[in-house]
C-alpha positions as semicolon CSV with decimal commas, in nm:
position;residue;x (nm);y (nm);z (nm)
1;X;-0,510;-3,345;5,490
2;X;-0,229;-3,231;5,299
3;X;-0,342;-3,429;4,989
4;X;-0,684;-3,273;4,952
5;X;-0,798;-3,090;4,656
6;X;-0,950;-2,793;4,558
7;X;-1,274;-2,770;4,382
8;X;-1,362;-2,470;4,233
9;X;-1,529;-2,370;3,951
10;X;-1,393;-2,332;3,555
11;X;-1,187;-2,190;3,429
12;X;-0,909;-2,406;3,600
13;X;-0,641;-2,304;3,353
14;X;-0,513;-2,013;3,479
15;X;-0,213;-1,742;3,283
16;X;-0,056;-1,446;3,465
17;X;-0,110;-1,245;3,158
18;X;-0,355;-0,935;3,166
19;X;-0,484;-0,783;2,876
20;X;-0,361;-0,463;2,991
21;X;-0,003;-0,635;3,085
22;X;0,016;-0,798;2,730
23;X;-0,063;-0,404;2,569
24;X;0,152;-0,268;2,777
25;X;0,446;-0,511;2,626
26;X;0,337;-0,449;2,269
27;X;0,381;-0,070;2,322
28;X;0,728;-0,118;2,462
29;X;0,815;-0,345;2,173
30;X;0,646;-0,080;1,920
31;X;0,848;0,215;2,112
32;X;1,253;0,141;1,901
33;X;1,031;0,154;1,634
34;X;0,816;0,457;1,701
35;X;1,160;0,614;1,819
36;X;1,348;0,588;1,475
37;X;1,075;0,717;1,269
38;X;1,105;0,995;1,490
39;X;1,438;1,019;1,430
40;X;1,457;1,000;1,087
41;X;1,122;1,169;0,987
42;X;1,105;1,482;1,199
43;X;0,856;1,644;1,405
44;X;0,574;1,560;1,111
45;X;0,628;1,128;1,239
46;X;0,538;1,284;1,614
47;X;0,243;1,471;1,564
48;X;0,112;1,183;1,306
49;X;0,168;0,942;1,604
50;X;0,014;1,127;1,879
51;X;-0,277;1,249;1,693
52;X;-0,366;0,886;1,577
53;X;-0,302;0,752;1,958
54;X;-0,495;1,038;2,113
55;X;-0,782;0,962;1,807
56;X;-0,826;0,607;1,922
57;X;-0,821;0,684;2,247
58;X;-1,070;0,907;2,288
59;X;-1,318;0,757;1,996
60;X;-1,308;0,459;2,207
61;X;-1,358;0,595;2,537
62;X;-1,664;0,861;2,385
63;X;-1,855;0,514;2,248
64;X;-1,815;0,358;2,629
65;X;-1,965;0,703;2,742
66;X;-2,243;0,679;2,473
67;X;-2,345;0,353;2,521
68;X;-2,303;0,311;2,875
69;X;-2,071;0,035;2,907
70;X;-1,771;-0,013;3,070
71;X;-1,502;0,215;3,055
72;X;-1,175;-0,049;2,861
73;X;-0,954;0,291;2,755
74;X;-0,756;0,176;3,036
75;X;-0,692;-0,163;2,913
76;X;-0,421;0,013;2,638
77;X;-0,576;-0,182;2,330
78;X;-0,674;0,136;2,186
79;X;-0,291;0,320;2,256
80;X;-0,186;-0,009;2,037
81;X;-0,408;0,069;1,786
82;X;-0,353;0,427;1,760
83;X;0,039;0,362;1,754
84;X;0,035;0,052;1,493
85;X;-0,182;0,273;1,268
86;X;0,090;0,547;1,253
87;X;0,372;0,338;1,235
88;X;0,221;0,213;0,903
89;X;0,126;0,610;0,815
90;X;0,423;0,827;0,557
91;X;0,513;1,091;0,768
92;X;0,412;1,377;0,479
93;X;0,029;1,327;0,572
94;X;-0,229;1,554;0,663
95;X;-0,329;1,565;1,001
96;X;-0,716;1,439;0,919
97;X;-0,553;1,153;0,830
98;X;-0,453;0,941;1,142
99;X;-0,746;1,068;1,301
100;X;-0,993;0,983;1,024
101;X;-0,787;0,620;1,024
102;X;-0,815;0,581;1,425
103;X;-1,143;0,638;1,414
104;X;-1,248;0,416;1,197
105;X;-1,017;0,166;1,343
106;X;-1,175;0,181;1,654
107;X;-1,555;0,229;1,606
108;X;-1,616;0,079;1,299
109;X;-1,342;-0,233;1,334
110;X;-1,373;-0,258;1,727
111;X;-1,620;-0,101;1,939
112;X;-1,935;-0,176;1,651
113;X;-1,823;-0,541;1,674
114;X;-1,853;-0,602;2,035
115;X;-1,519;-0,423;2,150
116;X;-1,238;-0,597;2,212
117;X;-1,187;-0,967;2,137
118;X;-1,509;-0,952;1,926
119;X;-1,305;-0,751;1,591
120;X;-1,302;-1,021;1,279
121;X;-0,949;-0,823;1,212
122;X;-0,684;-0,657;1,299
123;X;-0,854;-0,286;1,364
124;X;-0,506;-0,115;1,263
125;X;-0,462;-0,284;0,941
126;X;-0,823;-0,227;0,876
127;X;-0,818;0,102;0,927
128;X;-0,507;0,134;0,738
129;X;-0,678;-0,048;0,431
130;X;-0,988;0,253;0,451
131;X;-0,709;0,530;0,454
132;X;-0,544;0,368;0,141
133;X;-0,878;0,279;-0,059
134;X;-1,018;0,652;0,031
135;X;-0,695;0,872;0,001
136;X;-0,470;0,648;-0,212
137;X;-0,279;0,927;-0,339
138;X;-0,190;1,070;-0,010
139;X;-0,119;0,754;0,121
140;X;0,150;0,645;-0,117
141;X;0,377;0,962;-0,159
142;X;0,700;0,829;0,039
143;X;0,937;1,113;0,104
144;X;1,278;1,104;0,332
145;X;1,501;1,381;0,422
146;X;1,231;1,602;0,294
147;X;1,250;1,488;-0,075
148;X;1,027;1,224;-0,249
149;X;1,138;0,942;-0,340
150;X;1,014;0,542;-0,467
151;X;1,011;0,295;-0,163
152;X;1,322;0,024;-0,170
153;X;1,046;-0,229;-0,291
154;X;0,948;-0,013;-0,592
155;X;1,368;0,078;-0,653
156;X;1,348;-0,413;-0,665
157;X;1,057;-0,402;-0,908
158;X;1,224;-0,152;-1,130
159;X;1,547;-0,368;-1,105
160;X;1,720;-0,099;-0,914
161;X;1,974;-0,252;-0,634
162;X;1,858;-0,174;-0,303
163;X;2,130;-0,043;-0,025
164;X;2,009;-0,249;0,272
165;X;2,143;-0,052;0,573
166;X;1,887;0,196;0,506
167;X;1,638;-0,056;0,526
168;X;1,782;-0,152;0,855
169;X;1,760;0,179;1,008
170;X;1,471;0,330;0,823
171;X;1,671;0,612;0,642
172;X;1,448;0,523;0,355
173;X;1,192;0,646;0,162
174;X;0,872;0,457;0,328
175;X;0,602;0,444;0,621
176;X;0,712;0,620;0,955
177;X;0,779;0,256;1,113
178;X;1,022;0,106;0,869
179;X;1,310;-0,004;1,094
180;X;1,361;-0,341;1,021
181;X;1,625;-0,349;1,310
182;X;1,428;-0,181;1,568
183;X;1,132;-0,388;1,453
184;X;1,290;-0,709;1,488
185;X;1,404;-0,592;1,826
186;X;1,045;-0,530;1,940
187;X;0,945;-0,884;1,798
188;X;1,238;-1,093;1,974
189;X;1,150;-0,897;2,309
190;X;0,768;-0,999;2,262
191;X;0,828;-1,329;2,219
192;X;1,075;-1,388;2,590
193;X;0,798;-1,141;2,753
194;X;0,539;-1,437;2,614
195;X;0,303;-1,193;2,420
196;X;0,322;-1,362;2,075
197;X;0,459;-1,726;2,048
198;X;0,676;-1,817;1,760
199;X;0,460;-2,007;1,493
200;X;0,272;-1,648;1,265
201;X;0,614;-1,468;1,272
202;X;0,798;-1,762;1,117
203;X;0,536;-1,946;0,936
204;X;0,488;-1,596;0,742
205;X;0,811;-1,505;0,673
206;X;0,903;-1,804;0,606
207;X;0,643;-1,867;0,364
208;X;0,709;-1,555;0,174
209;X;1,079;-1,575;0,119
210;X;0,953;-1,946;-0,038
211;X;0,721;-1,821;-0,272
212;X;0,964;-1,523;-0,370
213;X;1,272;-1,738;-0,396
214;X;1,039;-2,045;-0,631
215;X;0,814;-1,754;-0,817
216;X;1,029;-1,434;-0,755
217;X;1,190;-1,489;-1,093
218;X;1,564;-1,431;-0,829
219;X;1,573;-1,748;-0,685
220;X;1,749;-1,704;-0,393
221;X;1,994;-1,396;-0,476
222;X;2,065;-1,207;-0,112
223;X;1,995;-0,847;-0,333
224;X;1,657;-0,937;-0,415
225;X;1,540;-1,161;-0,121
226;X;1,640;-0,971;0,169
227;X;1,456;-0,645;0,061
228;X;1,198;-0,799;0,028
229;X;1,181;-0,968;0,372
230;X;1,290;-0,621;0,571
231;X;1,083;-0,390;0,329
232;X;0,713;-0,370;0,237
233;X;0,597;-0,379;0,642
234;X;0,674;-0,801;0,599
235;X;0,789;-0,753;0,954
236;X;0,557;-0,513;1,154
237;X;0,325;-0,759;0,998
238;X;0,456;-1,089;1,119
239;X;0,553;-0,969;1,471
240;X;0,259;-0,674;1,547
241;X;-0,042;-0,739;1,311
242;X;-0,112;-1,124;1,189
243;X;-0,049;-1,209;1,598
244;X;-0,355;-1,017;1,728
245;X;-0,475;-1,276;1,961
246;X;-0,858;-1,147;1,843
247;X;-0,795;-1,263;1,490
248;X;-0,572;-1,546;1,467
249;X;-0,592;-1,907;1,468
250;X;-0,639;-2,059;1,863
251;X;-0,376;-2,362;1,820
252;X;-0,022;-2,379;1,728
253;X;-0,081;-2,636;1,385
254;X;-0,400;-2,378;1,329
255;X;-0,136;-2,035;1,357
256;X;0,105;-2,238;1,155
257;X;-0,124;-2,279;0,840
258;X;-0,266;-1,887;0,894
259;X;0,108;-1,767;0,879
260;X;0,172;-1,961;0,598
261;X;-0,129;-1,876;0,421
262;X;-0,021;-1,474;0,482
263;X;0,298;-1,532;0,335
264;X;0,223;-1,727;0,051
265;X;-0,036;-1,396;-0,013
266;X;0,247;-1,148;0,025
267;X;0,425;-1,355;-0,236
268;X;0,180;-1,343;-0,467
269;X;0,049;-1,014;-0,446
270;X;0,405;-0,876;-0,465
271;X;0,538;-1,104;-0,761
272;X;0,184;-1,064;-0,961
273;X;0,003;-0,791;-0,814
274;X;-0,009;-0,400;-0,877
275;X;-0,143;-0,273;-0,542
276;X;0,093;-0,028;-0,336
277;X;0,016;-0,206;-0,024
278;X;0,056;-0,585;-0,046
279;X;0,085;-0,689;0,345
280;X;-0,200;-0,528;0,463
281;X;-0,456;-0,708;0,228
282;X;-0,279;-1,032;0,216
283;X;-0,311;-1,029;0,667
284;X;-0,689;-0,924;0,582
285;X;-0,740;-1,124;0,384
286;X;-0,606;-1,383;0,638
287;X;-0,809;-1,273;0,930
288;X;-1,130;-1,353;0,772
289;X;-0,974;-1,729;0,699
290;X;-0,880;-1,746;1,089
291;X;-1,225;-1,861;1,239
292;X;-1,224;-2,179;0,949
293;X;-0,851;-2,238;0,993
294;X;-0,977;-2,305;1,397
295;X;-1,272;-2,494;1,284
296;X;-1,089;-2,711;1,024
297;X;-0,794;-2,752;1,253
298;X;-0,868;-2,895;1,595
299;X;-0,635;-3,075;1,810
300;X;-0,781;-3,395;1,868
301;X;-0,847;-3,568;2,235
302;X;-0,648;-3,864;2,389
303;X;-0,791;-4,144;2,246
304;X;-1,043;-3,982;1,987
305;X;-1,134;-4,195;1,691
306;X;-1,097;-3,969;1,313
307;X;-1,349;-4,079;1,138
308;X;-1,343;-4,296;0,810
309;X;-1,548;-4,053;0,631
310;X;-1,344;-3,726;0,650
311;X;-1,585;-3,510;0,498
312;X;-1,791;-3,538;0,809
313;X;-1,490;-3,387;0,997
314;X;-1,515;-3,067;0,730
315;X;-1,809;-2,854;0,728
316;X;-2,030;-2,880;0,393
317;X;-1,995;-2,535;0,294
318;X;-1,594;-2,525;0,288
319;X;-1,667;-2,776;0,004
320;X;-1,920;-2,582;-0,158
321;X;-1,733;-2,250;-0,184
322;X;-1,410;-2,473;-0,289
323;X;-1,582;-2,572;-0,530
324;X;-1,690;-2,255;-0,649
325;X;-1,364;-2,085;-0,621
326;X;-1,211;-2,352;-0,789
327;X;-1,425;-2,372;-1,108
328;X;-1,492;-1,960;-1,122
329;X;-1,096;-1,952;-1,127
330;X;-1,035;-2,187;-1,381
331;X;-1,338;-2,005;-1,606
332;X;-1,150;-1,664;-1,564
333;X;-0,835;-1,822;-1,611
334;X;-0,954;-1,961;-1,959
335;X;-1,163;-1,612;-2,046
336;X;-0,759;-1,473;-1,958
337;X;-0,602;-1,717;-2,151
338;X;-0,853;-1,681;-2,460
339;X;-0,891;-1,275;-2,499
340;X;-0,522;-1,175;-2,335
341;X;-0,401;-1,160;-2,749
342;X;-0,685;-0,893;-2,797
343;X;-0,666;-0,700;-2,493
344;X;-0,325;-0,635;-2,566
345;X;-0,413;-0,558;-2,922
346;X;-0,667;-0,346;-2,817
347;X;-0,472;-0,154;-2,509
348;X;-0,196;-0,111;-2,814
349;X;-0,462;0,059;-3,020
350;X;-0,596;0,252;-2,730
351;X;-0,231;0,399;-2,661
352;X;-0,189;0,534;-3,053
353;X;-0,523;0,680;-3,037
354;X;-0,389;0,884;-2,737
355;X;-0,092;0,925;-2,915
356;X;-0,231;1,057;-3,265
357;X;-0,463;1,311;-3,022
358;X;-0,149;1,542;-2,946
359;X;0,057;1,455;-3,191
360;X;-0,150;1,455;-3,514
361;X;0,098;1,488;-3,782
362;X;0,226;1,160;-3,746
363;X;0,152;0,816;-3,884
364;X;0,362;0,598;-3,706
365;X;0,522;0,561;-3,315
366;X;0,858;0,402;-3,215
367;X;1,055;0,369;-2,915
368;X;1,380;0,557;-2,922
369;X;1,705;0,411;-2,768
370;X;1,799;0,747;-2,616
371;X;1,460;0,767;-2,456
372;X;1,430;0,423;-2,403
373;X;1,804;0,457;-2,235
374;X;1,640;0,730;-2,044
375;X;1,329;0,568;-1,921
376;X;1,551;0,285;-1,750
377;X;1,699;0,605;-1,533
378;X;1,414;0,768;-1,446
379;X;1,220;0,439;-1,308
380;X;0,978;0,588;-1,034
381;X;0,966;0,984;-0,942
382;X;1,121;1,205;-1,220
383;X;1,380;1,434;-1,066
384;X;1,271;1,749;-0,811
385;X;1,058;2,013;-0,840
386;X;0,791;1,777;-1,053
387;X;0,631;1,620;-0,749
388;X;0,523;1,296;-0,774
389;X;0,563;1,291;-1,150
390;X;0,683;0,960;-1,324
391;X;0,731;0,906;-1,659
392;X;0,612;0,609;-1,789
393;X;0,666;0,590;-2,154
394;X;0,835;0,787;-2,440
395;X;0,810;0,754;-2,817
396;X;0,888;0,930;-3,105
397;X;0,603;1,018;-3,377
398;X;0,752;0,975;-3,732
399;X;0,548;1,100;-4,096
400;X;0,518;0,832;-4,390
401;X;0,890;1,012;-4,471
402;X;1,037;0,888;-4,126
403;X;1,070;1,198;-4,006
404;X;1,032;1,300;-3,684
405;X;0,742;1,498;-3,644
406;X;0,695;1,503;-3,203
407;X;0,716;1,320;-2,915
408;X;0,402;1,165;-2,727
409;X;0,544;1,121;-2,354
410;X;0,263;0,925;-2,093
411;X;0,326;1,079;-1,758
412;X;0,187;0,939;-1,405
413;X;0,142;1,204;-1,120
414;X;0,009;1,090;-0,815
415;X;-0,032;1,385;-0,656
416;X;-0,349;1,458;-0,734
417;X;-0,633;1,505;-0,533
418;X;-0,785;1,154;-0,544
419;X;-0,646;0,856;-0,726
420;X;-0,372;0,976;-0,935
421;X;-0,377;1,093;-1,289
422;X;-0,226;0,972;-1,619
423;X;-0,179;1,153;-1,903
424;X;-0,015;1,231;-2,265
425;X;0,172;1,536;-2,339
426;X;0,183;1,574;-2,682
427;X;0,566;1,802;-2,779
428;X;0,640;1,886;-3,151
429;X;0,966;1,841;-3,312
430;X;1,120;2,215;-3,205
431;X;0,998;2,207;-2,795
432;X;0,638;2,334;-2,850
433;X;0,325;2,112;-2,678
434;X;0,091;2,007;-2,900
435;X;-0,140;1,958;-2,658
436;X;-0,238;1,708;-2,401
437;X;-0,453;1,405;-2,307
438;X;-0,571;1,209;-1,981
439;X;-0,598;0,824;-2,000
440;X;-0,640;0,842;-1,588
441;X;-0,810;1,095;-1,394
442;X;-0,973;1,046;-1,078
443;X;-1,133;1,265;-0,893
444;X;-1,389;1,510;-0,783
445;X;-1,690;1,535;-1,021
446;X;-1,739;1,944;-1,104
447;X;-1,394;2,022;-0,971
448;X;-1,122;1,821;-1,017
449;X;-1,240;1,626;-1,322
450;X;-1,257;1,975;-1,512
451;X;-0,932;1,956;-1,570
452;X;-1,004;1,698;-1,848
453;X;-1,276;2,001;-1,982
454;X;-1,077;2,188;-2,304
455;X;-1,062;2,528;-2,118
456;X;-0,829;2,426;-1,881
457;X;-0,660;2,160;-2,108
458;X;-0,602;2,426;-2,404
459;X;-0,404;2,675;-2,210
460;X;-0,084;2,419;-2,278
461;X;-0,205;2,379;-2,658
462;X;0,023;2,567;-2,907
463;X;0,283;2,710;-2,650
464;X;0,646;2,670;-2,560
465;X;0,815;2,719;-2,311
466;X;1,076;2,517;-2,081
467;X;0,811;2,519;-1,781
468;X;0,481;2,613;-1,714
469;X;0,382;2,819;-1,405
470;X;0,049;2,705;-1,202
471;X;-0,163;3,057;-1,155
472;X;-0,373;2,982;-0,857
473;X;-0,594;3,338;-0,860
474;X;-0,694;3,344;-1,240
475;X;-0,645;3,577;-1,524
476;X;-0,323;3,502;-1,703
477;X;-0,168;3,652;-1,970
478;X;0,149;3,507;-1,975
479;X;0,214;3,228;-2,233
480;X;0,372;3,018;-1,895
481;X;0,122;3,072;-1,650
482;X;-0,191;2,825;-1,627
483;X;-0,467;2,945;-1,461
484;X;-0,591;2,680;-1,166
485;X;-0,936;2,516;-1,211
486;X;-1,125;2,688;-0,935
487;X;-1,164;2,466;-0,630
488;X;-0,909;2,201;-0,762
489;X;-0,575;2,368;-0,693
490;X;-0,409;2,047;-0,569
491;X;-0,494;1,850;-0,898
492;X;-0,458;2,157;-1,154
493;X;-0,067;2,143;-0,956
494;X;-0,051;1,800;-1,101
495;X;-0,095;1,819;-1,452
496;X;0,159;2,097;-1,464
497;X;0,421;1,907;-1,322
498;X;0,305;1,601;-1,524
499;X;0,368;1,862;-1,813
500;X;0,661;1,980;-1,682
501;X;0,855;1,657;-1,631
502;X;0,758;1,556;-1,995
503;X;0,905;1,905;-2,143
504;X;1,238;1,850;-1,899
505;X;1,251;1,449;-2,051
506;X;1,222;1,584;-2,390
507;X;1,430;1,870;-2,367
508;X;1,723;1,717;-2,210
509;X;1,738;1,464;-2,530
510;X;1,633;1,678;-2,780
511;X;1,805;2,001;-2,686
């Protein structure tokens, strides 16, 4: 008797783990990290987390009550979502934000895909990804202590050394959830508690600090590597985000190849790319590989035969849209190769032309070596009291005598109300601005793009002054003042402290 079996029916593989036990260890790992960007951002990194928990929350459990299904708010999925999605939020936002992000996180990424365990990605990264494509400007203004500042990844690409005990503790400019100390603690606990196994975390970072160290342009110098492995959410990625058990790969060789793949995106996108948010696309982009990494990598049964003709062991279409990729990269690569000479020629031309518009007495540009001396200072936000003002270029406009006639100084101010803008501020040999001229402007049409329209442009046309004054109700009389565009306060505040910062560059070289 006492060797009989049990039948019963499948599944016969049975885990402790709950769904709700496995959230509920994934919010204690997140909470060292939701703690310190507390701690170091204020009250502002509380109500951002709270709202975008209580967001997903409740969106999830109003779509259960809509379409009469079983309540899962208790399973703590959506508190995970909710808390990742801050954690990967600047503190500085508006409150619309994490909610608008939850939301969509859940609904759109979750619930409208069959709930949970149905989402092709990871529903905080997606969501994340629709705050930064809809509000990039708010998204990427990094402030800490209260003053704005470039992220440690931006201070690398600008060849700025990077102080990595900020980095450690999050004291620096960046998302709310940038401890890389309290993140790694949250990882190591999640792997003893058994709620993410080894393979994404090291796979991914592995694979990235390869890529950077071979392509990085460093090799393997500790000042630029390790930035870039605590920095740019690498980690809350590798531990929190390319682990969702929804999205990844099924088997160990399978979660291997998707780290892997992640990383060697991160790489690329950080070594080649422009984008202010590398991670999140690169373990997007990742997720949607996951179902072919499982189909393409299956562990094999005892005894089964591979068979002679591999392609029969690869689905048809993997070839097909190889294929594809393959040849429409090499034809873009050649198109590159073959018109890169005139592009630059022509994005040369395109930046006199701007030039010549606000300074029109000259004939010829150079770079100066105090302003180029200058510009290697200044790399990312210019100063305080500018906002998000960088200046991007300086040169000097010379007459057929070589003498100087102006300055023509490109600003970027990303404070705008939707995308950014870029201009050039056009400053005459004694302080006065010619005028000025957007390259980049972004934004609302009849509102915010009137600021490109002469009557708001032409109030800065033919005056000087050391700054200019933004005058929100209309009617100035002062030569200073600049009377808003009406409706587009936020953006009209840009260009004056895009002008601003170019006077203040100018005028501390030129006297």
């Amino acid at each position: 008797m006492e060797e009989l079996y049990n039948v019963s029916s499948a599944p016969h593989v049975r885990s402790p783990l709950t769904t709700k036990g496995v959230m509920t260890d994934v919010l204690i790992a997140l909470l060292p990290t939701a703690v310190m960007g507390v701690w170091v951002h204020g009250f502002p990194a509380f109500l951002v987390i709270a709202l975008s928990m209580c967001s997903a929350v409740v969106t999830e459990y109003l779509f259960d009550l809509a379409t009469h299904r079983k309540n899962t708010v208790n399973d703590c999925s959506a508190m995970v979502t909710g808390l990742l999605l801050a954690l990967t939020l600047p503190a500085q936002v508006p409150v619309y934000i994490p909610v608008l992000g939850s939301v969509f996180a859940i609904l759109v990424v979750k619930c409208l895909f069959g709930g949970l365990g149905h989402n092709i990605m990871n529903p905080a990264l997606a969501g994340r990804s629709f705050l930064l494509i809809s509000f990039g400007s708010l998204m990427t203004v990094y402030s800490v202590d209260g003053v704005s500042a470039a992220t440690p990844l931006a201070e690398l690409a600008a060849g700025k050394a990077v102080d990595l005990l900020p980095l450690f503790t999050g004291f620096s400019s960046g998302v709310i959830g940038s401890s890389a100390i309290a993140l790694i603690a949250g990882g190591i606990y999640l792997l003893l508690s058994g709620g993410i196994t080894w393979e994404i975390p090291v796979s991914m970072i592995g694979s990235t600090w390869l890529f950077l160290a071979i392509f990085g342009g460093h090799g393997l110098n500790p000042a630029y590597i390790l930035p870039q492995l605590l920095g740019g959410g690498l980690l809350m990625a590798a531990f929190f985000m390319a682990t969702d058990p929804v999205s990844c790969p099924s088997t160990r060789d399978g979660q291997l190849a998707f780290g892997a793949f992640a990383g060697i995106l991160i790489g690329l996108f950080r070594v080649k790319g422009a984008s202010p948010d590398s991670t999140t696309y690169a373990v997007l982009l990742a997720d949607l590989f996951g179902p072919i990494i499982d189909d393409l990598i299956i562990p094999l049964p005892f005894g089964y035969r591979i068979p002679k003709d591999r392609k029969k062991a690869i689905p048809k279409p993997v070839f097909i849209l190889l294929s594809i990729t393959l040849v429409a990269g090499l034809a873009l690569s050649a198109v590159y190769g073959m018109t890169a000479g005139t592009i630059e020629q022509n994005k040369a031309a395109a930046n006199k032309e701007a030039f010549m518009a606000v300074v029109p007495d000259a004939v010829d540009f150079k770079v100066d070596d105090t302003f180029k001396t200058a510009l290697s200072e200044h790399e990312g936000v210019y100063g305080e009291g500018f906002g998000s003002a960088s200046i991007e270029s300086a040169v000097v406009g010379t007459d057929s005598a070589g003498n100087v006639v102006g300055y023509a100084v490109t600003v970027f101010n990303a404070d705008s109300y939707d995308g950014g803008l870029k201009l050039v501020v056009g400053i005459s040999a004694d302080g006065t601005v010619n005028g000025i001229s957007f390259t980049e402007l972004h934004d609302t049409p009849g509102m915010g793009m009137r600021c490109g329209d002469p009557e708001f442009k032409d109030q800065f046309a033919g005056v000087k002054v050391s700054k200019f004054i933004l005058n929100k109700s209309g009617g100035s009389t002062a030569d200073d003042e600049i009377d808003s565009v009406s409706g587009a306060s936020v953006t009209s505040g840009a260009v004056v402290n895009a002008v601003n910062a170019a006077l203040d560059f100018v005028s501390a070289r030129i006297g």
